[in-house]
SEMI-62744 format. One record per residue (C-alpha): residue in three letters; x negated, y negated, z negated. Coordinates in steps of 0.2 Angstrom, whole numbers, plus 5000, padded with zeros to 4 digits. Example, Ala and Ser with C-alpha at 12.3 -4.5 7.8 and 13.67 -1.06 7.14 Angstrom:
% SEMI-62744
  miro    xx    yy    zz
   Ala  4938  5022  4961
   Ser  4932  5005  4964
***
This chain:
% SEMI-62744
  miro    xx    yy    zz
   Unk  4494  4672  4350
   Unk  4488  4688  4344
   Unk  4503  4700  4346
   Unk  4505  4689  4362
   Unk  4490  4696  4369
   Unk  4494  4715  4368
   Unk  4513  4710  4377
   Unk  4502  4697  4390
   Unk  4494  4716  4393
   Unk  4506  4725  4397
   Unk  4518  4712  4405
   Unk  4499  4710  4418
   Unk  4499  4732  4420
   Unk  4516  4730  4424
   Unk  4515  4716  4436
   Unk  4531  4706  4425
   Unk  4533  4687  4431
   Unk  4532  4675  4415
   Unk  4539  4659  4411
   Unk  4522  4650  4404
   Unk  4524  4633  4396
   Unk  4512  4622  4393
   Unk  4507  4605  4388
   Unk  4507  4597  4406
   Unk  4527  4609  4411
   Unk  4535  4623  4413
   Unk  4534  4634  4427
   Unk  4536  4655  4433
   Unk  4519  4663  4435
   Unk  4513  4683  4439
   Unk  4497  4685  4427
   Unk  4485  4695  4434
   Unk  4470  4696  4423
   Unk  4469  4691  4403
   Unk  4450  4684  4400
   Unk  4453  4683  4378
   Unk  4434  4677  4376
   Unk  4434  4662  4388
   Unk  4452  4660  4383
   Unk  4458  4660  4403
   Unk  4473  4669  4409
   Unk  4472  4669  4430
   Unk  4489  4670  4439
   Unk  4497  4668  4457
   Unk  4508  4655  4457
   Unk  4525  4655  4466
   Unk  4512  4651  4484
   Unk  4503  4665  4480
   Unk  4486  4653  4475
   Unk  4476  4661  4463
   Unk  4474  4647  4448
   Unk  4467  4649  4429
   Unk  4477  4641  4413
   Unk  4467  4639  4399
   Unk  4475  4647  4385
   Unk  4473  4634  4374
   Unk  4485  4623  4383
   Unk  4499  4636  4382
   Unk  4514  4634  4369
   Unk  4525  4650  4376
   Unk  4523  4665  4387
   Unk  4541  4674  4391
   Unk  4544  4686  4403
   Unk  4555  4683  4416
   Unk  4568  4689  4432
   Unk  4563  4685  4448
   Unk  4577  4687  4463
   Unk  4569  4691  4478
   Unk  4551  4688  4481
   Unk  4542  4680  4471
   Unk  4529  4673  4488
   Unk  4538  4659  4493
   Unk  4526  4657  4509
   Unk  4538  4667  4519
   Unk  4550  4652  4516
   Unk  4538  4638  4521
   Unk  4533  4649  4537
   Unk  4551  4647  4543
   Unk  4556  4629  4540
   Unk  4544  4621  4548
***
């Protein structure tokens, strides 16, 4: 994961959505802050809750297309 680290970088500066799968799924992600020592990445999820992943547990990091936004709470505000 080295080179991976220097593109989680800059995908976090420029606020890129990733792909990130793991060994429990597969789901999109915006990183907001790389912890390399503890081996923690921390990202919103599509409900905009703040969660950690440990890096272990990760197989792939791609960047991704999001269409429209990426807070899906606007969405849930309106069907119920």
């Amino acid at each position: 994961m080295g080179d991976q680290y220097k593109e989680l970088r800059k995908w976090i500066q420029q606020k890129q959505p990733v792909k990130i799968k793991t060994i429990k799924g597969e789901a999109t992600f915006l990183p907001v802050k790389l912890y390399k020592d503890v081996k923690k990445l921390f990202v919103y999820n599509r409900d905009m809750q703040l969660i950690n992943i440990a890096l272990d547990d990760v197989i792939s990091i791609q960047p991704t297309r999001i269409y429209g936004s990426f807070d899906k709470r606007e969405q849930l505000i309106h069907i119920r």
